[in-house]
RODO-2510 file (C-alpha; in nm, 4 decimals, decimal comma):
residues 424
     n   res          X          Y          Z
     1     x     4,4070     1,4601    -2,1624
     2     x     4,5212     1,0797    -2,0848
     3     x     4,5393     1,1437    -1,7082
     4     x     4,1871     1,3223    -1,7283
     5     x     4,0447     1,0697    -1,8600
     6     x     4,1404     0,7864    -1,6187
     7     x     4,0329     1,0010    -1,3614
     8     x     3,7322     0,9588    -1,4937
     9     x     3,7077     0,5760    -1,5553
    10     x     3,8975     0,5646    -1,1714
    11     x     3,5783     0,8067    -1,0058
    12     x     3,3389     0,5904    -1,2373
    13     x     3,4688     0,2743    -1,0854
    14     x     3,4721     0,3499    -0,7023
    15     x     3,0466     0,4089    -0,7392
    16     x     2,8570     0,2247    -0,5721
    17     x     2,6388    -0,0295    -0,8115
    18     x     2,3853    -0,0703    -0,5379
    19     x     2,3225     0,2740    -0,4408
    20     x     2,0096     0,3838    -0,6402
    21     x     1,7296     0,7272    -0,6006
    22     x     1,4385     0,6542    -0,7115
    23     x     1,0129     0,6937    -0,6708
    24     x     0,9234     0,3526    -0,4837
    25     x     0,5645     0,4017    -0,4574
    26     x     0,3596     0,0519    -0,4769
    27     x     0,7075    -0,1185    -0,4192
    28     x     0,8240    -0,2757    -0,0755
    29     x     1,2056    -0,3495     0,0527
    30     x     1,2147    -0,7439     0,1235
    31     x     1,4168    -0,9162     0,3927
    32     x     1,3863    -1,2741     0,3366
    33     x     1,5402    -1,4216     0,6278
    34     x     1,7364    -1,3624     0,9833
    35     x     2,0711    -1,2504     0,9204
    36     x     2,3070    -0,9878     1,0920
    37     x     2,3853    -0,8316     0,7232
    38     x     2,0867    -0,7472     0,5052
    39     x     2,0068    -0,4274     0,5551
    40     x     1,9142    -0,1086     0,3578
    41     x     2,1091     0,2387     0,4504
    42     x     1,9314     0,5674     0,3867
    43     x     2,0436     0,8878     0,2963
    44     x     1,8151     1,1592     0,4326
    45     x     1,9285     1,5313     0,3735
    46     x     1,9675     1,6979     0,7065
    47     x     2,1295     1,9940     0,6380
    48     x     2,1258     2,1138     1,0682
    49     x     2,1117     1,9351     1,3348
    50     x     1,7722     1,7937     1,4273
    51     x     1,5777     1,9028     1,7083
    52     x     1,1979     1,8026     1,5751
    53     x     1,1726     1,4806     1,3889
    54     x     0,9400     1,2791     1,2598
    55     x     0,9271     0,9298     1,0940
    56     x     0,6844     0,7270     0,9222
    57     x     0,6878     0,3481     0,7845
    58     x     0,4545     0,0549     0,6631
    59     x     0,5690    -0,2892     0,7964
    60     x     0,4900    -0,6495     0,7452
    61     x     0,6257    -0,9201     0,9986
    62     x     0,5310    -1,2390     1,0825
    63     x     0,7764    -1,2477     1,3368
    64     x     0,7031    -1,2996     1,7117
    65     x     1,0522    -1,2163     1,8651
    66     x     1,1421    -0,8257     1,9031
    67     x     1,2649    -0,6853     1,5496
    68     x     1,4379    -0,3062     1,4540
    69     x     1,1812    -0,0981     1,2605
    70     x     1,4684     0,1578     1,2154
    71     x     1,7652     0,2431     1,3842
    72     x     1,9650     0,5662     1,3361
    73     x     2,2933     0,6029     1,4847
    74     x     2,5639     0,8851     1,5291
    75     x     2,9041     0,9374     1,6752
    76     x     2,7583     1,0121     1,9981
    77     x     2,4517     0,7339     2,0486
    78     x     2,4169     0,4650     1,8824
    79     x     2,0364     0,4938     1,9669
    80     x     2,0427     0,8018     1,8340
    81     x     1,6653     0,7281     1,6846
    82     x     1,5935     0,3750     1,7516
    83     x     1,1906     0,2566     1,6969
    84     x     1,1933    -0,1372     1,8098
    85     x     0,8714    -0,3623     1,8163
    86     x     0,7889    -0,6718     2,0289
    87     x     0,4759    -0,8347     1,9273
    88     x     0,2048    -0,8315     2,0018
    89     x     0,2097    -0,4879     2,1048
    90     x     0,5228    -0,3035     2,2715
    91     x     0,7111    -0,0189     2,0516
    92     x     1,0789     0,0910     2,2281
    93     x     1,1553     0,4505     2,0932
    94     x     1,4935     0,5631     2,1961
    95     x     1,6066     0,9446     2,1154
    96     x     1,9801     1,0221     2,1681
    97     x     1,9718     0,6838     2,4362
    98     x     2,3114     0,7306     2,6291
    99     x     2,2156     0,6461     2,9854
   100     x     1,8816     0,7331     3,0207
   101     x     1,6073     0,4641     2,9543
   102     x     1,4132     0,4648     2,6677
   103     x     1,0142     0,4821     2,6184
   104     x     0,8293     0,1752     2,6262
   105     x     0,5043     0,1989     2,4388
   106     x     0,2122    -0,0191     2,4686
   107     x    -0,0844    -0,0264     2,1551
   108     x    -0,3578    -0,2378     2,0879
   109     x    -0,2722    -0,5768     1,9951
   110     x    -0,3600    -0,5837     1,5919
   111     x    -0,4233    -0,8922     1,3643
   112     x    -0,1523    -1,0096     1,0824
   113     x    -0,1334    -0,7103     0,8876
   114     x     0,0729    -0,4195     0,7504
   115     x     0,1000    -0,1881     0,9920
   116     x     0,1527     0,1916     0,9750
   117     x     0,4057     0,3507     1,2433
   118     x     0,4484     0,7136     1,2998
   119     x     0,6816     0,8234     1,5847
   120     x     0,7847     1,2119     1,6812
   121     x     0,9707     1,3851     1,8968
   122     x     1,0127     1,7113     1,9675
   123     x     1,3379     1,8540     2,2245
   124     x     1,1884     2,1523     2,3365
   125     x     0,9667     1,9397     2,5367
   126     x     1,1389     1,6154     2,4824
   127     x     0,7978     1,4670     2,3842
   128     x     0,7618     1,1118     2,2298
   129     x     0,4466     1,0199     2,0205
   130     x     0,3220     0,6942     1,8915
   131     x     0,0869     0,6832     1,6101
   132     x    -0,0219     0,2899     1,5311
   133     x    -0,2682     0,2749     1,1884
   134     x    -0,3375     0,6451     1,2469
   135     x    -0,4222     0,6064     1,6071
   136     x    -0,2171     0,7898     1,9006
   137     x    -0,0940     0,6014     2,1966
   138     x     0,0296     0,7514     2,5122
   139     x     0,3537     0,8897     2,4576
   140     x     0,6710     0,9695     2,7298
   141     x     0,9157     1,2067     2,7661
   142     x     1,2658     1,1467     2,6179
   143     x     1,6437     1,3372     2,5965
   144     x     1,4482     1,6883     2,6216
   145     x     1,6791     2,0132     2,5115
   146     x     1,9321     1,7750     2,3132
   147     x     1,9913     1,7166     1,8867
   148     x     2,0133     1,4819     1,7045
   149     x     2,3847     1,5182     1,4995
   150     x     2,3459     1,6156     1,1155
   151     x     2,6041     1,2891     1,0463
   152     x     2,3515     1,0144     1,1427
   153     x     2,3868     0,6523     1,0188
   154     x     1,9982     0,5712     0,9592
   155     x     1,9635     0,2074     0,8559
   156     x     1,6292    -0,0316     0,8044
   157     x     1,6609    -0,4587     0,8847
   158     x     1,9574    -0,3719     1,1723
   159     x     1,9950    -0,1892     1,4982
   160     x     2,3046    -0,0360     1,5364
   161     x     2,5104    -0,0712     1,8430
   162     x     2,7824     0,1216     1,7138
   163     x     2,7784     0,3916     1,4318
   164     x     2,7093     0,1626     1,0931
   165     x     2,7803    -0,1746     1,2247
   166     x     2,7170    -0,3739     1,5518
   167     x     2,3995    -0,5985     1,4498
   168     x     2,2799    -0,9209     1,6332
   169     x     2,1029    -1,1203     1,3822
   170     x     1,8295    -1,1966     1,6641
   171     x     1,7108    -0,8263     1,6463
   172     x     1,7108    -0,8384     1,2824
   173     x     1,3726    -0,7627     1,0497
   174     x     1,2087    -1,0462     0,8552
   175     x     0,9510    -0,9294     0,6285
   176     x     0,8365    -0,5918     0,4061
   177     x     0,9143    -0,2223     0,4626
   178     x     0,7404     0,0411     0,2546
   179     x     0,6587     0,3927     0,2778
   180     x     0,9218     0,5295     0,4488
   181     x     0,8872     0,8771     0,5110
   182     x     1,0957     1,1833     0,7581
   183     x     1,0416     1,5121     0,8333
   184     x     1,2400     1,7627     1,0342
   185     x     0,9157     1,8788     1,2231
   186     x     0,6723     1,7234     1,4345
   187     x     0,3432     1,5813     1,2641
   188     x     0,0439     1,7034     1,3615
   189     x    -0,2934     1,4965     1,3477
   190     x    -0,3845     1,6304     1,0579
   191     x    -0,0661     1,5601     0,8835
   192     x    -0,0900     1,1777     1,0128
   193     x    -0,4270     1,1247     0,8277
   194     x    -0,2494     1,2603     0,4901
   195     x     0,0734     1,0564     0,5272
   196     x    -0,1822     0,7539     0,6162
   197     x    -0,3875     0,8401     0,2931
   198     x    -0,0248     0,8640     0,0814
   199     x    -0,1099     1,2949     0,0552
   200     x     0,2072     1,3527     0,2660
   201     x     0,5785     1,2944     0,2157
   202     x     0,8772     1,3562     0,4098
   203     x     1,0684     1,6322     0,3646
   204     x     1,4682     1,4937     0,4363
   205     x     1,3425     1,1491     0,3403
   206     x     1,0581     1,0574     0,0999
   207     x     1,0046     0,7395    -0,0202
   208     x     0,8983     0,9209    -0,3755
   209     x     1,2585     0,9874    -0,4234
   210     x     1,4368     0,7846    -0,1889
   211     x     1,8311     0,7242    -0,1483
   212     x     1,9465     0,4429    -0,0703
   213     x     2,1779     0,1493    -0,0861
   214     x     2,0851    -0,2600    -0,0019
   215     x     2,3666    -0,4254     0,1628
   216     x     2,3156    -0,7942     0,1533
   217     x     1,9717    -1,0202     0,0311
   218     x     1,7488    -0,7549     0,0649
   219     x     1,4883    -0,7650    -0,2624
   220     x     1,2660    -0,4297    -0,3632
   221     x     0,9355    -0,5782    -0,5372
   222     x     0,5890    -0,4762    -0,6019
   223     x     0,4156    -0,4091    -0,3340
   224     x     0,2160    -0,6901    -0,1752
   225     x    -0,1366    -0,6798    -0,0110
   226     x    -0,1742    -0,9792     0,1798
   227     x    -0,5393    -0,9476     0,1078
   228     x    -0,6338    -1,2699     0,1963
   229     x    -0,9438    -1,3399     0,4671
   230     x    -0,9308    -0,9020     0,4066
   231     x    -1,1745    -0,6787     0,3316
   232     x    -1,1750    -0,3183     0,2015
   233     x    -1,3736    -0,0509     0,4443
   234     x    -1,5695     0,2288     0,2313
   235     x    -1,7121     0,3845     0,5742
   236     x    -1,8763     0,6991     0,4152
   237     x    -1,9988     0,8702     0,0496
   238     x    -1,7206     1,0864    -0,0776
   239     x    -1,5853     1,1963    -0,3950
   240     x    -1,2177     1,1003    -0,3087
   241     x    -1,2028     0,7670    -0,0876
   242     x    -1,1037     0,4907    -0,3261
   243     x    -0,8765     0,2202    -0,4340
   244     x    -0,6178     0,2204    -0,7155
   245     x    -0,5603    -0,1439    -0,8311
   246     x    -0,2041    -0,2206    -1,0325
   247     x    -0,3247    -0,4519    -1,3180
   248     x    -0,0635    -0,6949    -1,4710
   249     x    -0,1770    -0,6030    -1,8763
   250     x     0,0906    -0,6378    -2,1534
   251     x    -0,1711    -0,6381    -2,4378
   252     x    -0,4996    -0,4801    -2,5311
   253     x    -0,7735    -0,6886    -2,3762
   254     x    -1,0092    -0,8477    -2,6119
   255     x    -1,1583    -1,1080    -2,3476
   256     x    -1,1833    -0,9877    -1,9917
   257     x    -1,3501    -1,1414    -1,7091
   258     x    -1,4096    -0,9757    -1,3116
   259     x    -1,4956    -1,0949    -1,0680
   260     x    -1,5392    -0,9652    -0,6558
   261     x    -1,7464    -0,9854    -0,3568
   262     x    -1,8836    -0,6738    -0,2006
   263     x    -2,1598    -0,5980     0,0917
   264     x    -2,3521    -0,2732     0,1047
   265     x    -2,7175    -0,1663     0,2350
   266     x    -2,6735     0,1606     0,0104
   267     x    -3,0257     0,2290    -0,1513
   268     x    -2,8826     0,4231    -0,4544
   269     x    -2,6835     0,3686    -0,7104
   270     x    -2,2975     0,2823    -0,6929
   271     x    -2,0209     0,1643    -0,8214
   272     x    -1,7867    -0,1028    -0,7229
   273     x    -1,5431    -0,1366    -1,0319
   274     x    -1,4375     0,1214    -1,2945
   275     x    -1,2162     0,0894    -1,5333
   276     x    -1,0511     0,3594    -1,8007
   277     x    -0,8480     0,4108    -2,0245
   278     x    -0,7128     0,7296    -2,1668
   279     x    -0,9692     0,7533    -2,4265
   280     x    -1,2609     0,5901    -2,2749
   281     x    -1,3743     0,6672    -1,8822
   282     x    -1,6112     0,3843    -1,8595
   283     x    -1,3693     0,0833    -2,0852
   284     x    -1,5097    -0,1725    -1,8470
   285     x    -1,7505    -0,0475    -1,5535
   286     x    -1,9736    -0,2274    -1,3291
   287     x    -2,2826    -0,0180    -1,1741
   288     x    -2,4975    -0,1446    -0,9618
   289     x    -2,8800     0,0562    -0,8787
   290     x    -3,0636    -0,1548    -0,6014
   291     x    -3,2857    -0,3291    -0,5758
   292     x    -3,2529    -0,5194    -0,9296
   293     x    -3,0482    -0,3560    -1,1899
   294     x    -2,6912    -0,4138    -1,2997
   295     x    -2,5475    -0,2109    -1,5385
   296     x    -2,1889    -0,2956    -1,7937
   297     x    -2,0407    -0,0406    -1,9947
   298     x    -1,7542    -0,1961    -2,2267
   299     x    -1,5892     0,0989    -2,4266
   300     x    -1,8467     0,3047    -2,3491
   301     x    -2,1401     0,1574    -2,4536
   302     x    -2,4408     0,0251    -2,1917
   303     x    -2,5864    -0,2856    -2,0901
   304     x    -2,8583    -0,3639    -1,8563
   305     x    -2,9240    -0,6547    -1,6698
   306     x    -3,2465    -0,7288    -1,4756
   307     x    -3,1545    -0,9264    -1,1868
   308     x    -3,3012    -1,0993    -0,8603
   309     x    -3,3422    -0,8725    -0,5693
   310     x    -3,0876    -0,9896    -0,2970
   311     x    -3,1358    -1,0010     0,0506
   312     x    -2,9057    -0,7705     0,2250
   313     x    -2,5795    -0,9937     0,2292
   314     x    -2,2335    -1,0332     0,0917
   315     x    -2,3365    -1,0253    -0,3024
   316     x    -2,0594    -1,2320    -0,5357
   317     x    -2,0635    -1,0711    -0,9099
   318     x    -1,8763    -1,1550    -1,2063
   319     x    -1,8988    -0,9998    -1,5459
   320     x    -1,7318    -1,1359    -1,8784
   321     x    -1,6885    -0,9921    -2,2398
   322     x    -1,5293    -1,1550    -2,4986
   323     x    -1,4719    -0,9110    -2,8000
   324     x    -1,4809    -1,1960    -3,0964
   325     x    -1,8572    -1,2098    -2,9885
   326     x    -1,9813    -0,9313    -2,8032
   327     x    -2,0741    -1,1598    -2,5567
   328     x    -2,1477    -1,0048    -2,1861
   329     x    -2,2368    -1,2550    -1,9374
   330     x    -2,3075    -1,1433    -1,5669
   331     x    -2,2931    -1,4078    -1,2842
   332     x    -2,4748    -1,2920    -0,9468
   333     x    -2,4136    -1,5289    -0,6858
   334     x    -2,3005    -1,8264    -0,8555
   335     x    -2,6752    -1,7541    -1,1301
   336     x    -2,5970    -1,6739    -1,4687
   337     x    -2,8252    -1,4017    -1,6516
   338     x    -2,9533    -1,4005    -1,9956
   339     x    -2,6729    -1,2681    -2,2040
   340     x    -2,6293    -0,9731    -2,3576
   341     x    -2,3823    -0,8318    -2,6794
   342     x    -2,2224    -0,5209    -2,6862
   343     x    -1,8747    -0,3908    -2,8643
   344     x    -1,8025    -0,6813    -3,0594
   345     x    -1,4774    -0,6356    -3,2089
   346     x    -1,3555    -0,3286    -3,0169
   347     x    -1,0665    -0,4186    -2,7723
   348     x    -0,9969    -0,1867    -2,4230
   349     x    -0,6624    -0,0633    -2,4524
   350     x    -0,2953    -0,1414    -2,2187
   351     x    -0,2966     0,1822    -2,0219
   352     x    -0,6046     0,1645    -1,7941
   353     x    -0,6785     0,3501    -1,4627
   354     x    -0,8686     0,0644    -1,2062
   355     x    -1,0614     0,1965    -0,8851
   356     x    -1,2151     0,0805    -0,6348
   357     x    -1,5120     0,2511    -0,4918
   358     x    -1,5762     0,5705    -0,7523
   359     x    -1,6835     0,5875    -1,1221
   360     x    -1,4728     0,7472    -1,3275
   361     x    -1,5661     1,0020    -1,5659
   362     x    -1,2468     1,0640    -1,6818
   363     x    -0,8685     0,8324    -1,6561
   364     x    -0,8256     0,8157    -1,2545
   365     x    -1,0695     1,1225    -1,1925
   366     x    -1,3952     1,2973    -1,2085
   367     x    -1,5264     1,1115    -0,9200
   368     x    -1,8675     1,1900    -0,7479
   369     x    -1,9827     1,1134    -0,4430
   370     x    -2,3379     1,0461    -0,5555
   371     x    -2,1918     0,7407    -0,7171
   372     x    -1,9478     0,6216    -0,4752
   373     x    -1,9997     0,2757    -0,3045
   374     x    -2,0309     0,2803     0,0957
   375     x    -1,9883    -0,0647     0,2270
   376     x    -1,7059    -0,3350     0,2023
   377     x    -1,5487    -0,5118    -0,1034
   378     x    -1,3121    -0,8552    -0,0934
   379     x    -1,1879    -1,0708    -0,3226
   380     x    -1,1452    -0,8932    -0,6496
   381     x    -0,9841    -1,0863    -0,9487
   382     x    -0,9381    -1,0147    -1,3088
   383     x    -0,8800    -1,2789    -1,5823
   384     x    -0,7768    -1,1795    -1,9595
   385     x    -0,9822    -1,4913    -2,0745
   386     x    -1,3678    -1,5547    -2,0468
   387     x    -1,4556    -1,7583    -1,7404
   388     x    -1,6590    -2,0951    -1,7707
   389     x    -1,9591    -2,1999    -1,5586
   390     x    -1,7409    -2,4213    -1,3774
   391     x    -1,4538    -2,1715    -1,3848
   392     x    -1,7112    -1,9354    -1,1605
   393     x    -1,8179    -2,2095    -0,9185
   394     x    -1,4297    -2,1903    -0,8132
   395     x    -1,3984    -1,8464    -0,7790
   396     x    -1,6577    -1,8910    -0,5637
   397     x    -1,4888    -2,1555    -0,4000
   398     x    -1,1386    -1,9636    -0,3768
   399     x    -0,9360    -2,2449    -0,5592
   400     x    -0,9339    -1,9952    -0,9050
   401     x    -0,7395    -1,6442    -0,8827
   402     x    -0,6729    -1,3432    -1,1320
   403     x    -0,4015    -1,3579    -1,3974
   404     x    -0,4562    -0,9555    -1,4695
   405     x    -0,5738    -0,8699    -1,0723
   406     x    -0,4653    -1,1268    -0,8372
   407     x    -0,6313    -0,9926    -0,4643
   408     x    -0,3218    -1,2179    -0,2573
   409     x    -0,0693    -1,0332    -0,4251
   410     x    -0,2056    -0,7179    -0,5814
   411     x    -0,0333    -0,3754    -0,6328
   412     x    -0,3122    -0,1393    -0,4872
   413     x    -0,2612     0,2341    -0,3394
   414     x    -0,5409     0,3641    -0,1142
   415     x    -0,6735     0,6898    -0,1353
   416     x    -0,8771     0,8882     0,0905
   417     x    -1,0666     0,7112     0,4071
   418     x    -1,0619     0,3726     0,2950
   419     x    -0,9846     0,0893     0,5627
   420     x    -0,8217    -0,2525     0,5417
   421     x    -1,0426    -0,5090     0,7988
   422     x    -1,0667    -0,8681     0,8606
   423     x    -1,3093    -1,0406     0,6752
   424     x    -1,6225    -1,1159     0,8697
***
């Protein structure tokens, strides 16, 4: 029973600390800086050897040398699946690289930004496809009839130039990986819109259950937007295109203030913000019906402002409530609106469901397309205090940000057709 049981502690021991499954959606892998050991190894489940493959991945770089987006390497190649980048706009995809060369991709040339990569590959025809932000590039032809080996050592931050080891800090990653998805079939176009949209997740690696194990400085945080100078794209009506916002809220709200910028030339009515909770599916909701209405609901209940008609441009709103008072104050361009009182006393709970771009009538559903907001929306911040008059002039100004919603470093998910732009 003795020897048993150091066994055990022995087998207990000899884990791994670092190696961790787990759902990492709205969370990022972070390599801080240039090194030629930080890297994160994968564990897909390939259970034959691969002749279709397909890989996905989110990136953020500010780098302008060359940089691995993810190398996989087995104990024949070293480039077994290899997906460089040299900015501003050349992919490398290597499949099974031995001798022959590999395919050298040219895009678009796109501005700071995360950007989605899909490549694919498929041996019966030895066909390479590049998919940048949902758009296909001219592919090549690559290792056509081989497999990749079921043993494969698939890494992100390194390239390999042997199996597991071999890295030159100079083709290193500096900067955020998320989303990392891989499937053992080739993605059709229909497929890349879904794994664009976050509908779609790999099937031998899936970053909602991902295994893995950090080697060196690499950090996994909350996912960041670099939203600044960004906009959000609503291009059409729909009952499904919107934006999930991650709030930072540790207590029930009793004083909330919000505040963004949005530009539309819809004539009917629409929503920019909703928030619920589980209880209440308009807690705090801003609806807007052109040309001169603006209406609040706070837990429910409704309040109507009368406003100035605006000429069709960028419109900055901010709304307040502070619960001790019932105060609601609404702030339309920089003009504050006779005030108005409504669900003094009542607080809006810790659990809330925030979207961009669809009411809500119920917690993160019941959206309708009648209601949806068609245009563009930037610079959305959420304060758990009520703003001053000269609070609002800097919003305006940029030089005050969200404690609750923070745009430059929010936790968002997009759903549905809903583009990331520069601001004009």
């Amino acid at each position: 029973m003795r020897e048993m049981e150091l066994g055990v502690l022995v087998l207990l021991l000899v884990v791994p600390v670092s190696l961790a499954q787990e759902d990492l959606e709205g969370k990022m892998f972070v390599f801080p800086k240039e090194t030629n050991t930080d890297r994160v190894i994968l564990r897909p489940t390939i259970t034959r050897p691969l002749q279709k493959v397909s890989a996905c991945l989110h990136t953020y770089s500010e780098l302008s040398r060359g940089y691995c987006l993810l190398s996989g390497a087995t104990s024949k190649s070293s480039d077994a699946l290899l997906i460089m980048f040299y900015p501003p706009s050349r992919y490398n995809v290597y499949v099974n690289y031995i001798n022959q060369g590999g395919n050298f991709l040219t895009t678009d040339s796109e501005p700071l930004d995360w950007r989605h990569t899909c490549v694919t590959w498929d041996s019966d025809t030895g066909f390479v496809q590049l998919w940048v932000n949902g758009q296909l590039y001219p592919g090549g032809v690559s290792s056509k009839g081989s497999s990749i080996e079921t043993a494969i050592s698939l890494l992100l931050g390194q390239e390999q130039d042997s199996y597991g080891g071999g890295f030159d800090a100079t083709q290193s990653f500096v900067g955020e990986i998320s989303d990392v998805h891989m499937w053992d079939y080739v993605l059709t176009p229909e497929d890349i819109r879904k794994v664009t949209s976050g509908d779609l997740h790999g099937n031998i690696l899936s970053w909602k259950s991902l295994l893995y194990e950090i080697k060196g400085e690499v950090l996994v945080q909350p996912k960041n937007l670099h939203m600044e100078n960004k906009v959000f794209v609503f291009p059409k009506g729909t009952n499904t295109a919107h934006v999930i916002l991650r709030p930072t809220i540790t207590r029930p709200l009793q004083k909330v203030s919000v505040c963004l910028r949005s530009y539309t030339d819809l004539s009917r009515p629409y929503t920019p913000f909703s928030l619920a909770t589980p209880g209440k599916d308009n807690a705090f909701l801003i609806y807007l019906q052109p040309p001169n209405n603006c209406s609040i609901y706070i837990n429910q209940e409704h309040t109507i402002f009368k406003t100035d008609s605006e000429s069709l441009d960028w419109r900055h709103i901010c709304v307040s409530w502070d619960s001790n008072t019932g105060l609601v104050q609404l702030w339309i361009n920089g003009k504050l609106y006779p005030r108005r009182v409504s669900m003094k006393g009542s607080s809006i709970a810790t659990e809330t469901s925030i979207v961009l771009g669809q009411e809500q009538d119920c917690f993160g559903g019941g959206f309708e397309a009648s209601q949806s907001f068609v245009g563009e929306i930037s610079d959305v911040h959420m304060w758990d205090y009520v703003l001053t008059p000269r609070d609002v002039k800097n919003v305006i100004y940029g030089s005050l940000h969200g404690n609750v919603i923070h745009l430059k470093s929010v936790v968002y998910e997009i759903k549905g057709e809903v583009l990331i732009q520069p601001k004009p």
